[in-house]
N, C-alpha and C positions, 0 to 999 in steps of 0.2 A: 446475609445470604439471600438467595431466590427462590422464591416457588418454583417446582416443576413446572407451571403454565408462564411464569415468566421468563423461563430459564429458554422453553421452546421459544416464545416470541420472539427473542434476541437473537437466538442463534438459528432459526430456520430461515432459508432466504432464496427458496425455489417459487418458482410461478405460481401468483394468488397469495402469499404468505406475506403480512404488513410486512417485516423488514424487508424483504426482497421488493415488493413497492417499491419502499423507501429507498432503498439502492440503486432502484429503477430510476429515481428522478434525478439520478447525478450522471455527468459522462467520466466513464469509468475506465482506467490505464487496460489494453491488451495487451498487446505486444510489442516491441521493439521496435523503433523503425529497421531495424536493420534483420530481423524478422522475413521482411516481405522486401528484399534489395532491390531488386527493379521489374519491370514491365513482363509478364507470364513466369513470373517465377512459382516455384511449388507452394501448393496450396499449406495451410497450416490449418491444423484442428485446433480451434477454442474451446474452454467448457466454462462458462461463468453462470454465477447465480440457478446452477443446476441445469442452464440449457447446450445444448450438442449446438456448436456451430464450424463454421468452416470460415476461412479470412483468405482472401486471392487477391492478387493484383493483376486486372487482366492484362490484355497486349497492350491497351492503349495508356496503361499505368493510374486504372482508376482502380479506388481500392474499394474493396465489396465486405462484408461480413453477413451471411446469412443461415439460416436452416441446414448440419450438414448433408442430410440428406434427402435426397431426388425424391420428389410429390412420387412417381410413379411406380416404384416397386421398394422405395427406401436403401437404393444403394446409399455409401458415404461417397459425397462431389471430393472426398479428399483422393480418388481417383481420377479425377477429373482431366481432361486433356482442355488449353487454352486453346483456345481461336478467337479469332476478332470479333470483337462484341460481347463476348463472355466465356463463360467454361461447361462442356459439354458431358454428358455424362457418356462413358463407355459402355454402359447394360446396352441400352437401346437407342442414344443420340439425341436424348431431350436435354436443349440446352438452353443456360439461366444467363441473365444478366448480373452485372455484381450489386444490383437492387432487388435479386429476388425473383424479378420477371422472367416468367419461360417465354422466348422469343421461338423455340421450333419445337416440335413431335414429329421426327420425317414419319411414321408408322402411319400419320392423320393423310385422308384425300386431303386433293389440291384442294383448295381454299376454305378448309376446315377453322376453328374460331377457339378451337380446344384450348392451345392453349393462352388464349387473349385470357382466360378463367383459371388459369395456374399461377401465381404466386409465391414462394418461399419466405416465414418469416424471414425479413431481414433489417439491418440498422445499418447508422452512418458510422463509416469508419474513417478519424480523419486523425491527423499528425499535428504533433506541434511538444515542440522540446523533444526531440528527438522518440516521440512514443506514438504509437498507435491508440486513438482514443473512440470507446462508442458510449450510446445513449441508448438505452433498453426500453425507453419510457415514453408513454405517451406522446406521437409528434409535436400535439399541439403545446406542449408544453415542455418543447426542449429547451434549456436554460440556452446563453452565453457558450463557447468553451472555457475549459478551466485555465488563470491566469496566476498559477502559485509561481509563485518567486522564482525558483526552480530551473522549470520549463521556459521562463522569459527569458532569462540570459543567456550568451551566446556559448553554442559548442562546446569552448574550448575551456570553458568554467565551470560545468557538470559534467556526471558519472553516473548514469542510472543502470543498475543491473533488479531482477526478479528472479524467484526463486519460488519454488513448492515448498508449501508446509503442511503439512497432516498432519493439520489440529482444528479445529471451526476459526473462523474469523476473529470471534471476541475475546479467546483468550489472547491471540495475537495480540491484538489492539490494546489489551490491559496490560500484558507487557508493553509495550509501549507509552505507556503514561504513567509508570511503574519505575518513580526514579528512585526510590528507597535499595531497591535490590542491586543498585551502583556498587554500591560498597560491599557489599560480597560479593557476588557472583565473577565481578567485571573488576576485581581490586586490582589484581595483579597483571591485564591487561593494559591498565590504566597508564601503568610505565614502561609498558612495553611495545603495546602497538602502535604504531609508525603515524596514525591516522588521529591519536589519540594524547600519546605522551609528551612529556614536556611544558604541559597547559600548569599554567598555577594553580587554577580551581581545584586540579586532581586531588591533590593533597589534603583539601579540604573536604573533598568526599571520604579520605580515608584516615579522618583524625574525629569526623563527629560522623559514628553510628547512629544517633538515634537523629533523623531530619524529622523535623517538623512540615507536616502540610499547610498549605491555605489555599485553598480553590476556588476559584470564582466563574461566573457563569457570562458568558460573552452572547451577542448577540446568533452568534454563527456554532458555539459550543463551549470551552470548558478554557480557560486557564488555569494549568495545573501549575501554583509556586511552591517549591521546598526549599526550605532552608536547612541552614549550617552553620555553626559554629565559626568567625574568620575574626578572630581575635576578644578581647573586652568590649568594646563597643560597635564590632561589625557583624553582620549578616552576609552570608554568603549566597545567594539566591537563586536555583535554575529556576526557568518559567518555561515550561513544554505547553505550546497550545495544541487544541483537540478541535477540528473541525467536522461538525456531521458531514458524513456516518465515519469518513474510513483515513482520515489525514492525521499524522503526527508530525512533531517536529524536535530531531533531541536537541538541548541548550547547546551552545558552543564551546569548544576549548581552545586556548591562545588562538592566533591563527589559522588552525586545522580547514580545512571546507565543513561545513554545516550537512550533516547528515538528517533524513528523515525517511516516514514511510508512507506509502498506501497498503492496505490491508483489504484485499479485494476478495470474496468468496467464490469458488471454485463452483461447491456445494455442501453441503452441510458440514462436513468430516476433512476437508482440505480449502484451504484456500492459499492466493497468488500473495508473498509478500514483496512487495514492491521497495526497492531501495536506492535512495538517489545522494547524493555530493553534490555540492557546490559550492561553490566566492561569489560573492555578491561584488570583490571589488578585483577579482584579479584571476587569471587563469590556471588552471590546476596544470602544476609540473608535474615533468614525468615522473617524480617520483612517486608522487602522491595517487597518480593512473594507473602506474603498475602496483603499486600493496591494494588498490580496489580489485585489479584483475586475480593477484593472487590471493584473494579472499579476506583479505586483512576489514580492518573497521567493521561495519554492519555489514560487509560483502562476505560472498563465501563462495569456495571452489564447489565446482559441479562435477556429477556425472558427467565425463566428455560425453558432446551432444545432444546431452538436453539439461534442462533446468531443476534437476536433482541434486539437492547437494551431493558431495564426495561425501560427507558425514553425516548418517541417515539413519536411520529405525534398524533397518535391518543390519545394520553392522556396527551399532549401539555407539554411533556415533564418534566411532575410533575413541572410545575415552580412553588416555594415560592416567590409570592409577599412580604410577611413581610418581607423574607430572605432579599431580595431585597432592600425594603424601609429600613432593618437595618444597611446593607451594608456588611452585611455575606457572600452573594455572591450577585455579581456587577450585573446579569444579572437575575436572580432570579434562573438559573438552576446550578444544584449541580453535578461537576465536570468537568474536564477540556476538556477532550474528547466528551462531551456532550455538553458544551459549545460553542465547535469550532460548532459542526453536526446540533444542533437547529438551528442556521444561519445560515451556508449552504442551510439548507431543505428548512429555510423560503422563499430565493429566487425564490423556484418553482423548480420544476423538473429538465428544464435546464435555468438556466437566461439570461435573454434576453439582452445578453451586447449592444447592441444598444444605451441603456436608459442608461448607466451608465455614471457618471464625474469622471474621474481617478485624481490624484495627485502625485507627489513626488511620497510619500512612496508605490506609486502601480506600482516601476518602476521593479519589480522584476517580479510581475506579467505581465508587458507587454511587457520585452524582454523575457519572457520564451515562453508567444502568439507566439512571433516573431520568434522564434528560433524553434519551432515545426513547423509553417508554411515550415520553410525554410526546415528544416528537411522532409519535406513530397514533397516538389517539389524538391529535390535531388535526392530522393527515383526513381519518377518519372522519374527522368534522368539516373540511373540506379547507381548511386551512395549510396555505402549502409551506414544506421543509425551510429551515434556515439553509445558506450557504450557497444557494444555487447562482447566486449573480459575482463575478469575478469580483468585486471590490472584497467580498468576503473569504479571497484567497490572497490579499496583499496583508498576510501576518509571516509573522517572524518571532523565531525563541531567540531566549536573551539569557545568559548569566550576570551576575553585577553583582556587585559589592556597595552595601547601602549601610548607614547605621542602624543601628537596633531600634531606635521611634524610628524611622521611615517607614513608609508603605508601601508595599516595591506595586500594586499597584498605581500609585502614584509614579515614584522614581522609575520605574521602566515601562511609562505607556508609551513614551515615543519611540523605545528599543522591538517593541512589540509589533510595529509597523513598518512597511517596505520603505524604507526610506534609501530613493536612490541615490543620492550624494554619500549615504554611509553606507559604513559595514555593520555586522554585526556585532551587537553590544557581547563582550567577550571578556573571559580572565581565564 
């Protein structure tokens, strides 16, 4: 369990607060490209790490992220009307560039200097894999942009969709490295969902209940290995790597595309779950595009027009009891992504690690506690985050099949890295 004062450090991550720092020194997924379509389209509101912003694309198809509201009486620019050079506010006509800069106050005499002294926090908003990505952090120490496997490949081989959750970041994230709870929660999807089934590994997550951990600590964060039962003398091995602060990545099954997350904070009590698909060797058929659109895998239907799940807090997550009591789905809610989010949210807002009894299989989750802690009184010392320079985004999760002396970190260090000639190491 956590102390109440470490329970806060982990999970607060508004302006001033070390984790939020720490978040600050990564560039972190917005929005969609397709979000912001083309050149003076509608403004969109942001809210990350507890700050109000606004994201425009002006006329000339630069993209802005700043402050969402006007220095001068605090309307929100998400009324904003485009013109060339930037977006204007309607109260009074002071308008900004998409860096923040107010270039007019018609209200000032001619050749007034007002607003050469106005400003709008604002950051870089740039694209790459199909996402909208900013930096909250210190300019002088913007990393690289981020090079996960992912976003490298082309188009027609990833699937990224996000989604709201309302629960704090970390329990997110702990689900997320939380392969024990495969074998219940997600048993019965295992053979079912489209995204999912068919894999031979499955089987082996649902013949050995009790996986054993071994965790080890990488330069950049955490490899989390479990094992399994896969005969007398095999091991059945997922390897989920964990990159400071917010990257996951689940193992593979047969040929499926490689699902994983980001786990970005909103503010304290919500944050963005990011979810992305890919083949590292081959492009995703239609099949495989439309069960992501219909919610299927780690995806999930929405609130039409906006990024609300259809299955939510308020409408208790559509659970099917019968489904439930028939064994359709183990938990009575329908899909995998939905399944992990209902039990995050049930814990509350943020949960209160105090009250919790850890085990074994929650050793993953408490040296990544451990290792952010650490990470944050480094920071402190003036020594900077792991993971910031892209060679620390060319990982990769792996399942294998090893014998029982093997060391899977041995046997799968090379499955554990981008290796463009292969795929991924899979069963």
């Amino acid at each position: 369990m956590l102390k109440k004062e470490q329970n806060d450090l982990l999970t607060q991550t508004g302006p001033g607060t070390p984790m939020g720092d720490l978040f600050r020194r990564y560039w972190l997924p917005v929005l969609l490209k397709e979000e912001l379509p083309e050149p003076g389209c509608e403004p969109v509101r942001v809210q990350l790490l507890s700050e109000r912003m606004i994201a425009i694309r002006d006329t000339e198809g630069n993209y802005g992220l700043m402050d969402e509201f006007c220095a001068h009486r605090g309307v929100s620019l998400w009324f904003g009307r485009h013109e060339p050079g930037g977006i204007r506010c309607p109260y009074h006509g002071w308008k900004y560039r998409t860096d923040g800069q107010c270039v007019e106050v018609p209200s000032e005499p001619e050749g007034s200097k007002l607003c050469d002294r106005i400003k709008l926090k604002a950051y870089p908003l740039v694209e790459r894999g199909d996402i909208l990505w900013t930096y909250m952090g210190p300019p002088e120490l913007q990393p690289p942009l981020p090079e996960f496997e992912f976003a490298m490949v082309p188009s027609s081989q990833r699937f990224t969709s996000k989604r709201i959750q309302e629960s704090n970041w970390l329990q997110a994230l702990e689900g997320g490295i939380d392969s024990s709870h495969v074998s219940w929660l997600h048993r019965d999807s295992l053979n079912s969902d489209p995204l999912f089934k068919g894999a031979a590994g499955n089987q082996y997550n649902l013949q050995d209940m009790r996986p054993v951990f071994e965790v080890v600590d990488s330069d950049d964060g955490l490899f989390v290995g479990v094992r399994r039962n896969a005969g007398p003398d095999k091991y059945y091995w997922r390897v989920t790597p964990w990159i400071v602060p917010y990257f996951t990545m689940v193992p593979p099954r047969g040929d499926h595309p490689i699902h994983g997350h980001f786990w970005v904070p909103i503010d304290d009590e919500h944050c963005w779950t990011w979810s992305f698909d890919y083949h590292a060797r081959r492009d995703l058929t239609e099949h495989e595009v439309q069960a992501m659109r219909d919610g299927m895998g780690i995806h999930v239907k929405y609130v039409p027009g906006t990024f609300i799940p259809l299955q939510n807090k308020a409408n208790n997550y559509l659970i099917d009891r019968q489904a439930q009591r028939e064994g359709r789905t183990y938990s009575g809610v329908e899909g995998i992504g939905m399944q992990d989010a209902s039990l995050q949210e049930s814990m509350g807002p943020i949960q209160d690690r105090t009250r919790e009894f850890l085990t074994s299989t929650d050793n993953g989750i408490v040296m990544m506690r451990r290792r952010l802690m650490r990470v944050i009184k480094e920071m402190q010392e003036g020594i900077s985050p792991p993971a910031l320079q892209p060679e620390a985004h060319h990982v990769r999760s792996a399942a294998v099949v090893i014998g029982r002396d093997e060391d899977f970190r041995v046997a799968a260090k090379d499955a554990l890295r981008v290796q463009p000639d292969r795929g991924h190491a899979s069963v």
